[in-house]
Structures are given as C-alpha cells and as structure tokens.
VEXMITI-396344 format. One record per atom (N, C-alpha, C, CB): residue in one letter; x, y, z. Coordinates in nm, 4 decimals, always signed. Glycine has a CB too. Layout:
N
REC; kolti; x; y; z
REC; a; X; Y; Z
...
***
This chain:
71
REC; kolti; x; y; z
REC; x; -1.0424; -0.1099; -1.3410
REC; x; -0.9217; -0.1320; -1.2619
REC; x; -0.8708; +0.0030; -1.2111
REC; x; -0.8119; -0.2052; -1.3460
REC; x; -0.8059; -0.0113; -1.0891
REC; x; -0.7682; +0.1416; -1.0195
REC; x; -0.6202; +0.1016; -1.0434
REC; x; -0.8218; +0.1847; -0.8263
REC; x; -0.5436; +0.2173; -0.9602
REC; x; -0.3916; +0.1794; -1.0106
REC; x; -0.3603; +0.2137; -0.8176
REC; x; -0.2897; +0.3195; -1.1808
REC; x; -0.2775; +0.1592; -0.7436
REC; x; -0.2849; +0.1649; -0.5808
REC; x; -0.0905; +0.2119; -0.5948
REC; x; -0.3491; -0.0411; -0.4724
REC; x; -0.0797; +0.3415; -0.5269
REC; x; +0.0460; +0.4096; -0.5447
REC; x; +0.0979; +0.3653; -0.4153
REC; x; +0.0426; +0.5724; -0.5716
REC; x; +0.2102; +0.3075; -0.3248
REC; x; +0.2520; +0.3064; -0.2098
REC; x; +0.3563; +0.3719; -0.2225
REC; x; +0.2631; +0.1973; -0.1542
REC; x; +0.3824; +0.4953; -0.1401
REC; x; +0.5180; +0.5719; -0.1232
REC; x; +0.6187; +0.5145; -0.0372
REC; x; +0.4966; +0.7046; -0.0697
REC; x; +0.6641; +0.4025; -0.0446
REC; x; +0.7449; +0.3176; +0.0208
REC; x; +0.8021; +0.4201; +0.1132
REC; x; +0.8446; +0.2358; -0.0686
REC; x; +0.8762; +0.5193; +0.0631
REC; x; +0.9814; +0.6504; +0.1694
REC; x; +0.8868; +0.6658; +0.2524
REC; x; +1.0384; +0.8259; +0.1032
REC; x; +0.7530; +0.7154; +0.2221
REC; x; +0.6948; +0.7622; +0.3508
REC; x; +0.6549; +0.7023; +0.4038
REC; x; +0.6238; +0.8331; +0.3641
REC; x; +0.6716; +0.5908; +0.4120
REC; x; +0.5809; +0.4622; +0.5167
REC; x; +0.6961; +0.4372; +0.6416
REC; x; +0.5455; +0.2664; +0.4091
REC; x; +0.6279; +0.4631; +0.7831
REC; x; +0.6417; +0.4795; +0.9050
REC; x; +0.6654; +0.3338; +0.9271
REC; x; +0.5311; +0.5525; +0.9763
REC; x; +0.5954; +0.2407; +0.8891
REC; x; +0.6025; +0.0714; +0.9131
REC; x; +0.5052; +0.0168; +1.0116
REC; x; +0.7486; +0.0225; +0.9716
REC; x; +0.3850; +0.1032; +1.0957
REC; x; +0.3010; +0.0795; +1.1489
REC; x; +0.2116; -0.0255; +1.1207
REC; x; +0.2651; +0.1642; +1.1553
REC; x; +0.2049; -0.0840; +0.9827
REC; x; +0.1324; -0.2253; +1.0051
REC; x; -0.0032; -0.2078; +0.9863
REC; x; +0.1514; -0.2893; +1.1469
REC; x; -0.0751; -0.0668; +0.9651
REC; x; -0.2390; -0.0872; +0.9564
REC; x; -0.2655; -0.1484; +0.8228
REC; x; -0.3305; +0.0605; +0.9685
REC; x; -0.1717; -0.0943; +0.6987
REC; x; -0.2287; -0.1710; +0.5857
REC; x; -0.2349; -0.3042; +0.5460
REC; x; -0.1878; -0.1335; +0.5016
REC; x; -0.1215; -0.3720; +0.6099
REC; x; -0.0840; -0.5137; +0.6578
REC; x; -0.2006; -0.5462; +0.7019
REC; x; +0.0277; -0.5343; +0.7646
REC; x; -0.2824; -0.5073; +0.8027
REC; x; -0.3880; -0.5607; +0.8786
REC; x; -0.4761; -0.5495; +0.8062
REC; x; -0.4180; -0.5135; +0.9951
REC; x; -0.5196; -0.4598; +0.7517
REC; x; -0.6728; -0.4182; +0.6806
REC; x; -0.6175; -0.4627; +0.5401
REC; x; -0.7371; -0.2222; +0.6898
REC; x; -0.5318; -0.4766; +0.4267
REC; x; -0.5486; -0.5343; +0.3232
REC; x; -0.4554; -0.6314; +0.3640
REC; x; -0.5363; -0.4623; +0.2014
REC; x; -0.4302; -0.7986; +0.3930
REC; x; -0.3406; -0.8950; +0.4211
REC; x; -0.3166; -0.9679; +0.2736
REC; x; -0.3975; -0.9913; +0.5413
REC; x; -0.4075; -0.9166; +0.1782
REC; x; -0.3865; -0.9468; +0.0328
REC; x; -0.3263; -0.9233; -0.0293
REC; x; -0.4380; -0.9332; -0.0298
REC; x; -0.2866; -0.7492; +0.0164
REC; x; -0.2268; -0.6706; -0.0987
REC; x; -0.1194; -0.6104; -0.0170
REC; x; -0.3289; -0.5580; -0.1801
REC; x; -0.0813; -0.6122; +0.1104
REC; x; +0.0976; -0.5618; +0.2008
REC; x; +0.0901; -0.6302; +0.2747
REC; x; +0.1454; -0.4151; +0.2814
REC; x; +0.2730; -0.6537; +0.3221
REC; x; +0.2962; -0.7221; +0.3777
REC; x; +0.4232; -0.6637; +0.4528
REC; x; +0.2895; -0.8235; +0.3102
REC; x; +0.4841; -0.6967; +0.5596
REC; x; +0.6106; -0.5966; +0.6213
REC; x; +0.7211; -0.6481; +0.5571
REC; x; +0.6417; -0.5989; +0.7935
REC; x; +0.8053; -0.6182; +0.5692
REC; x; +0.9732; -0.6043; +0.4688
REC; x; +1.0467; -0.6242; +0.6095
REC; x; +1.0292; -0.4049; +0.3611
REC; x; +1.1792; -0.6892; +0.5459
REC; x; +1.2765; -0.6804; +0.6574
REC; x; +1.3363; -0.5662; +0.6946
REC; x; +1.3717; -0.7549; +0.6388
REC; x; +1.3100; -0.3865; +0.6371
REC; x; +1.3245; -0.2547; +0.6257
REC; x; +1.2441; -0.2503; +0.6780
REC; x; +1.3358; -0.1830; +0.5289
REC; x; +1.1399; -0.3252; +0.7978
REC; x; +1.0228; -0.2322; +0.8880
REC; x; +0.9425; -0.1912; +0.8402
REC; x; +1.0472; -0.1268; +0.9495
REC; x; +0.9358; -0.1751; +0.7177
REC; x; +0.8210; -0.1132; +0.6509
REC; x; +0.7708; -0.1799; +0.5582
REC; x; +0.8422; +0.0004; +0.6005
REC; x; +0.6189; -0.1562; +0.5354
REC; x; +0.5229; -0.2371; +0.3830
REC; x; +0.5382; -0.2063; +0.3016
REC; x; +0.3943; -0.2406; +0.3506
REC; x; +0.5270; -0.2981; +0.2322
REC; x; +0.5248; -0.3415; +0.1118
REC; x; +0.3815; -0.3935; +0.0074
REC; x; +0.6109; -0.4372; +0.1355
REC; x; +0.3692; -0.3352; -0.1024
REC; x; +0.2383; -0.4187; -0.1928
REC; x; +0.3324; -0.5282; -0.2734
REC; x; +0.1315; -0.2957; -0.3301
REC; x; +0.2754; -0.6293; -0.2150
REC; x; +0.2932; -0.7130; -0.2990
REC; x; +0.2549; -0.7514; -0.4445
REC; x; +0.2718; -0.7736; -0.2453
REC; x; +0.3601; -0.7918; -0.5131
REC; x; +0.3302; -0.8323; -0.6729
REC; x; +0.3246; -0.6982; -0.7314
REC; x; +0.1774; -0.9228; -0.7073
REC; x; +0.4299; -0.6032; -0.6929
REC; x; +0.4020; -0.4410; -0.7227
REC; x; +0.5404; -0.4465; -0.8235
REC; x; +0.4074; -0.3053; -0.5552
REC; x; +0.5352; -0.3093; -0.9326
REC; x; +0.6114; -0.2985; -0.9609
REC; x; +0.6652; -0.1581; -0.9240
REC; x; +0.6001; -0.3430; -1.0558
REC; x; +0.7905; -0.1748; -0.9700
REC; x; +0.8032; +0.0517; -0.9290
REC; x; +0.8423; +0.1126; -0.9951
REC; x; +0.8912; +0.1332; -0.8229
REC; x; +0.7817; +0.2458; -0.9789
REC; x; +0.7628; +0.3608; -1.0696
REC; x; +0.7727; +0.4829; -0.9641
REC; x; +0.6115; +0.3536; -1.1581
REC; x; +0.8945; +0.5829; -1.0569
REC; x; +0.9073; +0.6779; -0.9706
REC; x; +0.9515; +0.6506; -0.8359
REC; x; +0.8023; +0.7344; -0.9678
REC; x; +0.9757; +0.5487; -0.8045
REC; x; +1.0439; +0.5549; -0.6119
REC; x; +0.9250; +0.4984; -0.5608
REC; x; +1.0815; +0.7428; -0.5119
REC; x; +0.8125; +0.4375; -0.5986
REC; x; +0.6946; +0.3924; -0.5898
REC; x; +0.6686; +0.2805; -0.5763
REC; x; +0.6395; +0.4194; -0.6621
REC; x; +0.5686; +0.2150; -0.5318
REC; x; +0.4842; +0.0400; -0.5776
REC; x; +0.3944; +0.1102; -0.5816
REC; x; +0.4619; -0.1194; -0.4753
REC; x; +0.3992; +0.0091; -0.7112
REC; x; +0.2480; +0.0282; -0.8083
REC; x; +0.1849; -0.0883; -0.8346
REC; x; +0.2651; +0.0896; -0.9588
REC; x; +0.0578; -0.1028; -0.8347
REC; x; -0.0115; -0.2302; -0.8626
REC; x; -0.1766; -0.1964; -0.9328
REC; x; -0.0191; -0.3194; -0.7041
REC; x; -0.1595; -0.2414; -1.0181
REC; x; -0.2786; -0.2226; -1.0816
REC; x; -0.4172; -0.3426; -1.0113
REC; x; -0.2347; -0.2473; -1.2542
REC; x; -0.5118; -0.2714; -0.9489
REC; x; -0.6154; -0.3822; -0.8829
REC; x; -0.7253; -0.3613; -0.9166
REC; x; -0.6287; -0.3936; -0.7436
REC; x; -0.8748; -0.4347; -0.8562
REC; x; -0.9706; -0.4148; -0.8695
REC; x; -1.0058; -0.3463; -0.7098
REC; x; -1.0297; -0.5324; -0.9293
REC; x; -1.0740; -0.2313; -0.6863
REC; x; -1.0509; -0.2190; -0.5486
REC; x; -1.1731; -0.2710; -0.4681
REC; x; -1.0192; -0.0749; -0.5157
REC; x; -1.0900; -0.3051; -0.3795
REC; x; -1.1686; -0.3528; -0.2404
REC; x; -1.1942; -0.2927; -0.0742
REC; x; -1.1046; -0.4676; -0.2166
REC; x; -1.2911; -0.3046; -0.0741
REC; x; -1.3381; -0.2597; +0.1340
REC; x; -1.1757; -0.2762; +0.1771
REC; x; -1.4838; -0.4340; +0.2669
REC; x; -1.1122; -0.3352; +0.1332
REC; x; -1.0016; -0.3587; +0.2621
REC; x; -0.8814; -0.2855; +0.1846
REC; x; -0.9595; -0.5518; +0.3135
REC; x; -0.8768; -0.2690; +0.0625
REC; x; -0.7488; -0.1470; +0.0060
REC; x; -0.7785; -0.0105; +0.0776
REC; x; -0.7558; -0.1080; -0.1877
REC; x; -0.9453; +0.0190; +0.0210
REC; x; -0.9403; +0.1790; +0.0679
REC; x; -0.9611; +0.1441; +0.2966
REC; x; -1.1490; +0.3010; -0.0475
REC; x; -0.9642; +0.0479; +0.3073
REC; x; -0.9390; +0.0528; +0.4556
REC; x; -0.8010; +0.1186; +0.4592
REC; x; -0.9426; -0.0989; +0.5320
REC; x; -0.6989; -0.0067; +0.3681
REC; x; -0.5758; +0.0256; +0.4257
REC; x; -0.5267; +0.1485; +0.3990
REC; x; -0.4862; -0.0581; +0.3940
REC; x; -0.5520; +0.1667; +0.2675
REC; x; -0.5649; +0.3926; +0.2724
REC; x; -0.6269; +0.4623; +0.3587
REC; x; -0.6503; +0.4784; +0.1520
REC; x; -0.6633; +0.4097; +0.3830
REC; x; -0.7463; +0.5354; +0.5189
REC; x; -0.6901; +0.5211; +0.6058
REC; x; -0.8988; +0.5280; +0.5834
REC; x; -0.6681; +0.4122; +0.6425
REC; x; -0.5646; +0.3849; +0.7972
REC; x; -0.4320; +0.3962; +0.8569
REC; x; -0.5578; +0.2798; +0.8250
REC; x; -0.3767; +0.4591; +0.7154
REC; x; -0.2035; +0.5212; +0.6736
REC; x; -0.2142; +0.6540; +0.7763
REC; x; -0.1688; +0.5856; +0.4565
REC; x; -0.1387; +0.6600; +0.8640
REC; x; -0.0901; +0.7821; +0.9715
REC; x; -0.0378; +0.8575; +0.8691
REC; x; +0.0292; +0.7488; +1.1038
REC; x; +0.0594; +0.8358; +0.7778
REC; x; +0.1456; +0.9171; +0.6827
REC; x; +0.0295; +0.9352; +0.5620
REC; x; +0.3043; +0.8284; +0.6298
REC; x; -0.0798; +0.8975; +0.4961
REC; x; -0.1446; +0.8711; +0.3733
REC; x; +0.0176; +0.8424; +0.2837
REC; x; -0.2624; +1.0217; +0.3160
REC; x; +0.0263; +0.7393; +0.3224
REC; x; +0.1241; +0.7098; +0.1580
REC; x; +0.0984; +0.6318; +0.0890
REC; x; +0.2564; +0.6714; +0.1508
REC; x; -0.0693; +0.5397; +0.0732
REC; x; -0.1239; +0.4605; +0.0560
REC; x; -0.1912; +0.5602; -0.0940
REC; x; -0.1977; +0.4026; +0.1900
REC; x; -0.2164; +0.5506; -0.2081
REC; x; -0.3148; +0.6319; -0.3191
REC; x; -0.3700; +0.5329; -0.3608
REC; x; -0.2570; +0.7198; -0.4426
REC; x; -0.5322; +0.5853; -0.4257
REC; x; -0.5866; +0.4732; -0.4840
REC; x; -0.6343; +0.5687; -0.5956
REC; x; -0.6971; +0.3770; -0.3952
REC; x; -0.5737; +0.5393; -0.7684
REC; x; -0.6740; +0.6387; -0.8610
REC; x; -0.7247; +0.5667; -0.9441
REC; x; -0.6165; +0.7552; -0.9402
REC; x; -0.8099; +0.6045; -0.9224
REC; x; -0.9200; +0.5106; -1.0022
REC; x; -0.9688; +0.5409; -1.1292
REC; x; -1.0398; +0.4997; -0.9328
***
C-alpha cells in the first residue's frame, strides 16, 4: 500500500486529477479537488491506496505537483 498526500492549499482546481483518477478526486464547491474517502493530516488528504496507472497519471498531471505518492 502507498500513502497519496494531496496539498489541498496548493491545488489551482484545474481538474487533471479529476480526469485521470475519477476514483480517487473529485471537485469541491471551493473549486478545487479533493481525494475522496481521505482523511487529514497536517493541512493534508491523505489516503492510504493500492496505486494505479491513473493515481500516478493524476500526479503527473498536477501544474502545481500537489499530488505525492510514497510508497
């Protein structure tokens, strides 16, 4: 299992992780994504997953990287 960090503050609200993981974010009525079923830590969502083609998509596809995946 990896642990997937979203820096909620730094997220711009652009929507790529929405697109490339539709499993794991979703947009907020604050414009910006969200991981769903996350809890928070540090000012954070955190979600413990198994990772997939479409998490490290949606990390890669973060303009800001506020997307982490540690595995």
């Amino acid at each position: 299992m990896a642990k997937i960090i979203h820096q909620v503050e730094k997220c711009i609200g652009c929507g790529n992780c929405t697109v490339a993981a539709p499993d794991h974010f979703e947009m907020g009525e604050d414009g910006k994504a969200h991981l769903k079923d996350s809890e928070e830590e540090d000012g954070n969502e955190v979600k413990e997953v198994e990772v997939t083609d479409s998490l490290k998509k949606a990390a890669n596809s973060c303009p800001v990287q506020c997307i982490k995946i540690k595995e």
